[in-house]
Structure formats: C-alpha cells, structure tokens
C-alpha positions as CSV (number, residue, x, y, z in Angstrom):
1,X,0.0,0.0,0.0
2,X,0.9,3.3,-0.7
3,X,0.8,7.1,1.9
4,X,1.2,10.1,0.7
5,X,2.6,13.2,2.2
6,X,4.8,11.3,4.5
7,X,6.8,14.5,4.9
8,X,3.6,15.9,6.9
9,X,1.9,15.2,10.2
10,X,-1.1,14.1,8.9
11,X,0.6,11.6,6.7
12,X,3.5,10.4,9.7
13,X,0.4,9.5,12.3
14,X,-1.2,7.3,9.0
15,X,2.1,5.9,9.4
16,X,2.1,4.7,12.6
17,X,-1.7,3.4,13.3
18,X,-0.4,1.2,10.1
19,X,2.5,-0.2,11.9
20,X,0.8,-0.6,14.9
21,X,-1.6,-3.4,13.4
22,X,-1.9,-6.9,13.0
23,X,-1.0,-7.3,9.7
24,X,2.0,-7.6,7.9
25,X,2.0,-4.2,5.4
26,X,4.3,-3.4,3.2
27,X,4.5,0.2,2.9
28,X,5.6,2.5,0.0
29,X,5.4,6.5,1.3
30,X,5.7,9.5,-1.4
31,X,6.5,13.5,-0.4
32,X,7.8,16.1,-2.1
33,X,11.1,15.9,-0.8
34,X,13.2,12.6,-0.9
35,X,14.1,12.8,2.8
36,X,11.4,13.0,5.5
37,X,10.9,12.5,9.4
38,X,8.3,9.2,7.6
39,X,10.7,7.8,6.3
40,X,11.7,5.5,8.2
41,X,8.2,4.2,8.8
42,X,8.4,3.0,5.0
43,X,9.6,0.0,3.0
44,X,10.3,2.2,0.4
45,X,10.1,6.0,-0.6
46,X,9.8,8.1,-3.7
47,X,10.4,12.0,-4.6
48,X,7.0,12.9,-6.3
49,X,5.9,16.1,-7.7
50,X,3.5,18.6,-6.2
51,X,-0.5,17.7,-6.5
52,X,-1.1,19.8,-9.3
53,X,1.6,19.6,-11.5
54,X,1.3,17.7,-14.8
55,X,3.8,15.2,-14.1
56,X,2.4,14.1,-10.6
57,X,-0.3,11.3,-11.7
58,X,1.8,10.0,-14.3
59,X,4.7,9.3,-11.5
60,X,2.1,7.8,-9.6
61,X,1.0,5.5,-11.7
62,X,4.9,4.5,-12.5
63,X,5.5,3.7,-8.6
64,X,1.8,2.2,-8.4
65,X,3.0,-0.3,-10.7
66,X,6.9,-0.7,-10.0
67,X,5.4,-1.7,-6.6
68,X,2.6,-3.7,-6.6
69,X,0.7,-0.8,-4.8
70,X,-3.1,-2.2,-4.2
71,X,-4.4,0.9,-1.7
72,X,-3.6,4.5,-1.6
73,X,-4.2,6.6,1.5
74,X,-3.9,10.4,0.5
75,X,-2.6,12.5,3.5
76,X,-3.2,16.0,1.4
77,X,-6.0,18.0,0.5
78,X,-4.4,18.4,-3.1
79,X,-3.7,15.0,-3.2
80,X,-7.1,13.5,-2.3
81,X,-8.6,15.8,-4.9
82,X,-6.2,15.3,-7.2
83,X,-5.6,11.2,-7.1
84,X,-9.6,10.8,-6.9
85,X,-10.0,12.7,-10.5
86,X,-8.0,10.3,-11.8
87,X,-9.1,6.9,-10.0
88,X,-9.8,5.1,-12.7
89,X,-6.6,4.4,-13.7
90,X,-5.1,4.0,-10.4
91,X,-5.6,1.2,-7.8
92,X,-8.3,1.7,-5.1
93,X,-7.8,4.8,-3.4
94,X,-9.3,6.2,-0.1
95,X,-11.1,9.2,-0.5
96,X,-14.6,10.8,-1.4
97,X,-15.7,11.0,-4.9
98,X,-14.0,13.8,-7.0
99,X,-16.2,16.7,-7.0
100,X,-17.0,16.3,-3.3
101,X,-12.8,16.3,-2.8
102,X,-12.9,19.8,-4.9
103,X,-16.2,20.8,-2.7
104,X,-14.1,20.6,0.5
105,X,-10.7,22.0,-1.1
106,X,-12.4,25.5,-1.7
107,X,-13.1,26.9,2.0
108,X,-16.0,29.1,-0.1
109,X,-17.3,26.8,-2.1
110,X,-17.9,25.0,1.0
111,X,-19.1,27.9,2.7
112,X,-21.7,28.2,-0.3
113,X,-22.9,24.4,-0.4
114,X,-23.5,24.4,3.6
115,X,-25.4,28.0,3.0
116,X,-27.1,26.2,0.3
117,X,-28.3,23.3,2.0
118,X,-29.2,25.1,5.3
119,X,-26.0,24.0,7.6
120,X,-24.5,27.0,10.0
121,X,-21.4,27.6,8.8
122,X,-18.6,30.6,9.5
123,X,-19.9,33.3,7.3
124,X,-17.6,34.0,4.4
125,X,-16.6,35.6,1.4
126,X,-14.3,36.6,-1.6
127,X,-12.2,40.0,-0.3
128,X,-13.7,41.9,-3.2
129,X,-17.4,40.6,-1.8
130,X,-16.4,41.8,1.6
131,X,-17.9,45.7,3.0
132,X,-17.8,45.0,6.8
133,X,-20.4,42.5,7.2
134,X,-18.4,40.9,10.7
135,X,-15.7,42.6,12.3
136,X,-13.4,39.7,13.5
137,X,-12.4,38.4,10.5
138,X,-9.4,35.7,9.4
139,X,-8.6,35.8,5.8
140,X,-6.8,32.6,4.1
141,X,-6.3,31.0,0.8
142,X,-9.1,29.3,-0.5
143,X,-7.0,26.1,-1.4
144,X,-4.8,27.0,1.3
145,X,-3.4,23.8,3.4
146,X,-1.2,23.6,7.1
147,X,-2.3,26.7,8.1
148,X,-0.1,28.8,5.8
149,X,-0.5,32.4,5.0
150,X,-3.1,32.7,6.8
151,X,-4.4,36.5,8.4
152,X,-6.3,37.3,11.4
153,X,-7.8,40.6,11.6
154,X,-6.1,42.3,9.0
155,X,-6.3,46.0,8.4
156,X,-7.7,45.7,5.0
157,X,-9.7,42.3,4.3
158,X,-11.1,43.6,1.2
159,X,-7.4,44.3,-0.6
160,X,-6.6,40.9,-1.0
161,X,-6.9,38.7,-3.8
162,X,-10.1,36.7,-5.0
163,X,-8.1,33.5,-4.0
164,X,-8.2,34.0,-0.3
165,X,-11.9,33.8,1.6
166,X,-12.7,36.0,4.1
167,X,-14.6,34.3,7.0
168,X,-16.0,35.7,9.8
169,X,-13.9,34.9,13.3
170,X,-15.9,33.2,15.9
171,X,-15.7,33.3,19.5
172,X,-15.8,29.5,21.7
173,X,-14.2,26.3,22.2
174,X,-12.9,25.2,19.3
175,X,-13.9,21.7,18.3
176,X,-12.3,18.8,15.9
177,X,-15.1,16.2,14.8
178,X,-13.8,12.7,12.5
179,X,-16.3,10.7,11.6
180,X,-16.2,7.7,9.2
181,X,-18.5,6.7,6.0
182,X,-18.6,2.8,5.3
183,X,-18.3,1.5,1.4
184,X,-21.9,1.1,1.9
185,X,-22.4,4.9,2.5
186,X,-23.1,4.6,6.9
187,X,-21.9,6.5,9.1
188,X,-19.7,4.3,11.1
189,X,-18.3,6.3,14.0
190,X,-18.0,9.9,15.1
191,X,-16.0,11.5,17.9
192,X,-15.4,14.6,19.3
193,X,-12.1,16.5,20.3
194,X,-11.3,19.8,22.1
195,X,-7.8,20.7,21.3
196,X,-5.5,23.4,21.6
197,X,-3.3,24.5,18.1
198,X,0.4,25.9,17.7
199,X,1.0,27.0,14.4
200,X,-2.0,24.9,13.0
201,X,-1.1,21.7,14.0
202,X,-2.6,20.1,17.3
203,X,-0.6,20.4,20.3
204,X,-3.3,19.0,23.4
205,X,-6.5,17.3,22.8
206,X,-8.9,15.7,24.6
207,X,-11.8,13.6,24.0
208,X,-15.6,15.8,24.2
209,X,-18.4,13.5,24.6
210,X,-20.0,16.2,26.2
211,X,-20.2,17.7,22.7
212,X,-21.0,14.6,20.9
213,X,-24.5,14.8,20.4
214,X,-24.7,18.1,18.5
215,X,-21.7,17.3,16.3
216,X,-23.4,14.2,15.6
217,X,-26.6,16.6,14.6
218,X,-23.9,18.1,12.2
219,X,-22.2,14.5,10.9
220,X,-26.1,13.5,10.3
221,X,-27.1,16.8,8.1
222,X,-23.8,16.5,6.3
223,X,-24.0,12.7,5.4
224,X,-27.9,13.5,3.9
225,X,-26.7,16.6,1.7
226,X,-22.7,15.3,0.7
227,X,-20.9,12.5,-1.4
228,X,-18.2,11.3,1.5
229,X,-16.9,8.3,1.2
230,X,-14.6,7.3,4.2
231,X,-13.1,9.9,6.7
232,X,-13.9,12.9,7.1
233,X,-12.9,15.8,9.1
234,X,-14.8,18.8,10.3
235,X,-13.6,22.0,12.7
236,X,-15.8,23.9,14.0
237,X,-16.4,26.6,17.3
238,X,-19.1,25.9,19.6
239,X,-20.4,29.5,20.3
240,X,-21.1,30.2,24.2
241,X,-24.8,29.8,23.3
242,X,-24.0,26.2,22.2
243,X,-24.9,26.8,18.6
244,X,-22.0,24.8,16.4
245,X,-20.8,26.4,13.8
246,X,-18.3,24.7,11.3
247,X,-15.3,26.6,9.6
248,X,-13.3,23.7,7.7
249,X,-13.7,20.6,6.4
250,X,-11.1,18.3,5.5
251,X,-12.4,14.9,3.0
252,X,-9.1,12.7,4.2
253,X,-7.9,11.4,7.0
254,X,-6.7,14.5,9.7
255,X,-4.0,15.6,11.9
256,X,-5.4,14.1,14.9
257,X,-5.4,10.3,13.4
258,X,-3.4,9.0,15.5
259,X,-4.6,10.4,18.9
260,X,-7.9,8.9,18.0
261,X,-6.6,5.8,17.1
262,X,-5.9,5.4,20.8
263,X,-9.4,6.0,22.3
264,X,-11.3,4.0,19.5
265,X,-12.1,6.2,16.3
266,X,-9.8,3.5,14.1
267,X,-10.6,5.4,10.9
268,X,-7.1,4.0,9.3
269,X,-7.6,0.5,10.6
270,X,-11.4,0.5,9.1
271,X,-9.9,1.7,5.8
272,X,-7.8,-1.0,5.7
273,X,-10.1,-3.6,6.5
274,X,-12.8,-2.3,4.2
275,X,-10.3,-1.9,0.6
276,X,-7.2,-4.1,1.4
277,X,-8.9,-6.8,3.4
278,X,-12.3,-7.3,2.2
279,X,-13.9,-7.5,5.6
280,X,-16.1,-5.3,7.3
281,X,-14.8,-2.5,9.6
282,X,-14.8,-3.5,13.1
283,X,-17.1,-2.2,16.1
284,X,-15.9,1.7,17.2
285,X,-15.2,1.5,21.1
286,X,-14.4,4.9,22.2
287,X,-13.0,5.3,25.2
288,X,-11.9,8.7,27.1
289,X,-8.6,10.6,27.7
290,X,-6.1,13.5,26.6
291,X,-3.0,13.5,24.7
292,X,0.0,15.9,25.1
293,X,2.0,15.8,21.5
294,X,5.7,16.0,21.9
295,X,9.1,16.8,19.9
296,X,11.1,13.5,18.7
297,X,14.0,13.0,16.4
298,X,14.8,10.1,13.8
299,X,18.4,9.9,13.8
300,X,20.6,7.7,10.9
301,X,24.0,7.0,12.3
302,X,26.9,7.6,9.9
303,X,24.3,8.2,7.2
304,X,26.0,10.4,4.3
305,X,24.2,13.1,2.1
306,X,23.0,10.8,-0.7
307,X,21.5,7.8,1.9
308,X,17.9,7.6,1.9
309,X,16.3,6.6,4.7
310,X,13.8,3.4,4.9
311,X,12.6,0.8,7.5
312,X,15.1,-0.9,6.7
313,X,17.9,1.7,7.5
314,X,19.9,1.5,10.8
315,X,17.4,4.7,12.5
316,X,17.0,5.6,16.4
317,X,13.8,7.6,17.5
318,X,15.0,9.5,20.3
C-alpha cells in the first residue's frame, strides 16, 4: 500500500496506526522531498511532484506499478482531490468521490454548499465581496493547506486577492469532529475532540463526549446533503450559546489520526479492513482521555548526504 505526504503530520500518524496493526504491510510512502521524518516508517520512498503539477499522476501510476501498490491513503487535500480525479486508472484509493474532494478544497465553495443546504457555517466571502459585514475576520487561501499564509484581523480584508476567503472569526471552544463513512455509504463512528493549536497543528486534545450529540446533529445533516466516502474531518467553534458552527472541512484522514486511534475512532484500521482486506470495519469503542504531543527526532548513524532513509535503514527515534 501506498501514503502520501509522509513528509507531513497528517501523513506520519497514518504511518504509525499502520504499523501498529496486525497485519503484515508493506508500505511504500511519497512526499515532495526525498528525505522526510516518515521515512523511516516506510519499506520504500519516492520523490513525487507537487499535486497539481502535470507530471504528478503520471509518477504515480509509475511507482503504483513498479510496486505492486493495491491501496492509496492520500494524506493532502491536493492529493485527495487530485488522485480521486484520476481513480480510474489508479488502484483503489481512499477518499470521497472527486467533485465532493474539490467541494471541500475550496473553503468558499464549501461555505456556499452548507449555506445552500441550510448548515450553520462561519460566514464567508471573496475580499472583493467583503464591506464589513463581521468585524473579527481571518482571511486565508481558499485552497490553502497547514495553516499557511493565513491572516487574522487584517487592516484591510477587502485588498486581497479573489483566492483568499474572508470568513467571519468566531468566539468559543474550538472543536475537531472525524467521523467515518462505510463503502456502503453509513456513518460508522463519530468523535469529538477539544484541542488546543500551535502553528495549525494540534498540540493538546482531549476527547468531548460532552459535545458529541450536537456534532453528531452536524455528521447526520452533512451525510444526507454530501458524497463522502470514508473519513472525514470537520472543525468547528461551539459558540457560548451552544450553537455549532463549522469553519473547515477536510475529505481525508486529519492531523489528529493517531490520537484517536488510541481512544477507539480507528478510521485507518477500518480503511484497511474495508479496501485491502475485504472484511467489514470493526465495532468503534471509544474510550476517554487527553494526549499531550511532543518533539522527537529520527536519527541515521553515519548516514551520508545521498542515503535515503527506509525501514530498513539503521534509525533511532530518540
């Protein structure tokens, strides 16, 4: 099988729920840049181009086939949209149909549909759109990914470009929902975490059932009106009122995989089971706790400039 974006944390915490199972997988990883901290979590790595470039799904089908790939877990946004546009002639992939993959990318397009289909969601627009409807505002890209360029309360909202959204700032706890969609289009599992972000990545989180009912509300209303096909990921504010109100969703597996892994949402392990296996995914027992994330190193001993590091490389994680 095949992960993408190894280079990233979304892709690294794929990584490890895979090598934490029962099964004997042999793993091929992909990123942008030959060397990554995944690396050595891989039987194998390759340099690919970026998502959009023209050469990218032609070097995936070239690896796809030099190794035997039979499942591909995108780790990207890009990816996820990009790989599913051209599923037929790659092997099974898991991710939502295309256009709901391009739905998602867009923060307002998405914005639009959940207007559209009568789903609170953070109330946005393009900067050129924008005359002072909220005052708190964050603008960001509108494909944007890992948090970058991104603009809280800038001086001049309207003066960017049409490619950034503007979108109202909310006020509340700040909520990350996962929930899972079976082959057979059920919703398999949803849970709840309350986290705390450095430099858009998750630093503390802990599990919310206290929340879970009204992000189940959401999951429900967003299964009935969407094409999602495995995990999904949804952030959201819950106002002090208690009113939910979503600003992102993500159609792949997220940056809290692996945390949730450990208290029972086994999105990974139900992906597996469902396209490599054959079998149906097992039973969700959630369970309650916190998780503290914490700095580690990969280190290769006497490895030289052109070594590439694998599984199979002498490594310490220290």
């Amino acid at each position: 099988m095949l992960v993408t974006g190894i280079g990233g944390n979304v892709g690294q915490g794929v990584l490890r729920v895979l090598r934490s199972l029962p099964h004997e997988l042999r793993i091929v990883g992909t990123n942008t840049h030959l060397m990554s901290a995944g690396n050595h979590l891989c039987d194998r790595v390759h340099e690919v181009p970026i998502a959009w470039d023209e050469g990218y799904i032609p070097a995936m089908q070239k690896i796809c086939a030099e190794d035997g790939v039979q499942l591909i877990i995108p780790a990207t946004d890009f990816e996820a949209f990009h790989l599913s546009r051209a599923a037929e002639v790659l092997p099974r992939l898991v991710s939502s149909p295309s256009a709901t993959e391009e739905l998602f990318l867009d923060k307002l397009l998405t914005a639009q549909a959940f207007d559209a289909a009568g789903i609170a969601f953070a109330r946005s627009s393009t900067p050129g759109g924008y005359h002072g409807e909220f005052h708190n505002t964050v603008v960001k890209p509108r494909r944007g990914w890992g948090s970058r360029d991104v603009h809280f309360d800038p001086e001049e909202p309207s003066a960017f470009a049409d490619d950034f959204v503007v979108q109202e700032r909310l006020n509340g706890i700040e909520l990350t929902a996962a929930f899972y969609v079976t082959q057979a289009k059920d919703v398999h599992a949803t849970i709840v975490l309350e986290r705390t972000l450095a430099h858009g990545t998750t630093v503390s989180a802990r599990t919310a059932f206290e929340h879970q009912a009204v992000v189940r509300d959401l999951v429900e209303r967003m299964h009935e009106n969407f094409d999602i096909s495995g995990p999904c990921n949804v952030q959201a504010i819950l106002e002090p009122g208690g009113r939910l109100v979503p600003f992102e969703v993500n159609c792949r597996f997220s940056g809290t995989t692996s945390i949730r892994h450990n208290f029972g949402f086994r999105d990974v392990e139900w992906a597996v089971q469902e396209h490599l296996l054959g079998s149906a995914p097992s039973p969700p027992i959630l369970t309650r706790g916190r998780a503290e994330r914490m700095l580690v190193d990969v280190i290769y001993p006497e490895a030289g400039d052109g070594d590439v590091g694998t599984r199979e490389s002498r490594f310490v994680v220290f």
